[in-house]
C-alpha positions, 0 to 999 in steps of 0.5 A: 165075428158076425156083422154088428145089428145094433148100437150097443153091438157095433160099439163092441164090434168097433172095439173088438176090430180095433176101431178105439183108440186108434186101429187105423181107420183111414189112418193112411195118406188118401194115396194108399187107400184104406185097407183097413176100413171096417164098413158098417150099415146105413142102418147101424150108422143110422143109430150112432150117436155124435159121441159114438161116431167120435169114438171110433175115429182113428182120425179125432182119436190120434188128433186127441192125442195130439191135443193131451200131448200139447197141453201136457208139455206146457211147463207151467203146473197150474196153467197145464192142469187148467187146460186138460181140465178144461178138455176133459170138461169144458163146462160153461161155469161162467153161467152160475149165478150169471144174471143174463136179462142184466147182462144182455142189456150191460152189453147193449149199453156197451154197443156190444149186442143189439138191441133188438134180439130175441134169442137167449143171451146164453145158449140151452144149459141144463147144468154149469157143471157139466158140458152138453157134450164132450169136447171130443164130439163138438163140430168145428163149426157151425153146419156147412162150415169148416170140420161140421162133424163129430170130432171135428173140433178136435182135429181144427184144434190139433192142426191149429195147435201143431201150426202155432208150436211151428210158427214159435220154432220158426220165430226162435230159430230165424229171427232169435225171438222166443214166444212164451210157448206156455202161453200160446199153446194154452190159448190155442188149446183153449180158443175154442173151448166153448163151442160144445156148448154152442154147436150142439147136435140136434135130433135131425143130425145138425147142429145149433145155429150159433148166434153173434156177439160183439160182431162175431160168433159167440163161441168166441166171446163165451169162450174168452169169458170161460177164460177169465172166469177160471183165472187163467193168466191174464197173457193167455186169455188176450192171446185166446182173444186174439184168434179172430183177428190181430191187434196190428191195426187200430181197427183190428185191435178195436175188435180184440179189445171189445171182445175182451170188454164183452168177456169181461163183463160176463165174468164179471171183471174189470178189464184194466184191473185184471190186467186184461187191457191197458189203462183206458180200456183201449189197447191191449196192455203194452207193449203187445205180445207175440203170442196173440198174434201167433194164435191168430196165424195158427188159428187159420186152418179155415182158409181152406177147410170152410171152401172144402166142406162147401165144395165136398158136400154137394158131391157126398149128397150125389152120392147118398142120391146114386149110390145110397138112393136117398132122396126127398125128406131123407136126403134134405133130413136126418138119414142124410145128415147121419150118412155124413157126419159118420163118414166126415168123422171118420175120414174128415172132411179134408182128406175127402175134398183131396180125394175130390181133387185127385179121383174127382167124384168116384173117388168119393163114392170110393171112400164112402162105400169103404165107410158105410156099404150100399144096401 
């Protein structure tokens, strides 16, 4: 088959190689290689968009599957349909008819938002019916941070969600307690459900710099308030708000509850009769249950990702420098960016920081060439 020249004709050369859904690319450990790698362009890399890249992971494309395997073994019905609707589209329906001038100011009343802040209460939204992009797209987090490439919101979830399953097993098998699995793994699917809404890719190749609310990225607020505005159970929205941090302290458990508080007042309920926190609004409802704090302990992955991405990406710039001859404009913009989201998204971020620490740079310039050749 000849060499692809365009988007349209790499997608179907992508097909056609078995790149969809799952071919094998970089699929391998890091120790065996990637023998089945099918390389492109810096040109054709060039013209891809942040779904097109996700879509031809094998990498995001097994992790999805980990993500619809997780949600389809949640026993409860009604709870199992809500989280793969809310996969399939996380749409940001707490935004209809969401008065947001009232709602900006209910939250400075509250000590929840400062005062003086001139962004939007909500990021950019054309529609509440859809989201600005498909989750499978989404960076894990903001730029520089931990997974910042297409699909890497699918691969922190994944291994959040596998760490979360495991710490249940491991709590019913050494100590006799049984977690509501229903529970945890929802909220772990779910804790970061709005962040294709908040980190939307830009035309330079990064994403929205997201903005804080009630003292902690608002990806996690919005998300929490998607929650209750669906009406998923009360248990799985405090366990979802938990993620950031545990309840185990009164000062800890301050910060749960004035998320909540922040959710609450954007879908537009009352915390204490939505069951939602305790009677005075101060605690968590009693006696506190383990999932929260099992979401907080699966939702850990950034320990050591954020580093990693900080750590890798100046060596992926030496590279596109030595190897691509980027430089100027072209490695502080767009060609850079491109370059690195398509490689991060196909063979993440993490397995290139651990061919850092076994091959050191040249065993990243390795990987990369395998991904997207020299001119």
């Amino acid at each position: 088959m000849p060499s692809p020249s365009t988007r349209r004709d790499f997608l179907k050369y992508a097909a056609a190689a078995g790149f969809v859904c799952g071919a094998g690319l970089l699929g391998a450990p890091a120790s065996a290689g990637a023998a089945t790698v099918k390389t492109i362009s810096l040109e054709q890399c060039r013209s891809l968009s942040p779904q097109d890249m996700a879509a031809v992971s094998d990498t995001v494309t097994a992790a999805w599957q980990d993500l619809r395997d997780a949600a389809n073994s949640i026993h409860d019905a009604g709870l199992r349909a809500s989280v793969i609707a809310i996969l399939d589209n996380p749409a940001p329906t707490l935004a209809a008819g969401l008065d947001q001038r009232a709602a900006a100011e209910a939250l400075i009343d509250a000590g929840l938002r400062q005062a003086k802040v001139d962004a939007p209460l909500l990021p950019p939204l054309a529609t509440t019916d859809r989201a600005p992009q498909p989750f499978s797209s989404a960076p894990g987090s903001g730029w520089n941070s931990h997974h910042a490439y297409p699909g890497g919101l699918v691969t922190h979830v994944a291994f959040n969600v596998r760490a979360t399953r495991a710490l249940g097993e491991d709590y019913a098998r050494i100590f006799g307690m049984q977690p509501d699995m229903d529970v945890a793994l929802a909220a772990q699917l779910l804790h970061d459900l709005h962040k294709p809404w908040v980190f939307q890719w830009q035309t330079d190749g990064t994403c929205r710099t997201e903005q804080p609310l009630a003292a902690t990225g608002e990806h996690h607020v919005l998300s929490v308030a998607e929650s209750i505005k669906r009406k998923l159970p009360a248990e799985v929205v405090v366990a979802q708000a938990c993620a950031h941090t545990h309840p185990g302290t009164d000062k800890d458990e301050a910060q749960v509850v004035s998320w909540i508080t922040a959710a609450a007042l954007l879908a537009g309920v009352d915390t204490v009769r939505a069951d939602l926190l305790a009677p005075g609004g101060k605690s968590l409802p009693l006696p506190r249950r383990a999932e929260g704090f099992l979401v907080h302990l699966g939702d850990h992955d950034f320990v050591l990702s954020v580093p990693a991405a900080q750590w890798l990406t100046p060596v992926l710039r030496d590279v596109a420098r030595e190897r691509y001859g980027l430089s100027g404009t072209d490695l502080d913009g767009a060609p850079f960016n491109q370059l690195r989201n398509y490689v991060y998204s196909q063979a993440s971020i993490m397995r290139l920081y651990g061919v850092l620490v076994t091959e050191g740079p040249k065993g990243v310039a390795r990987v990369t060439e395998s991904i997207v050749r020299r001119a």
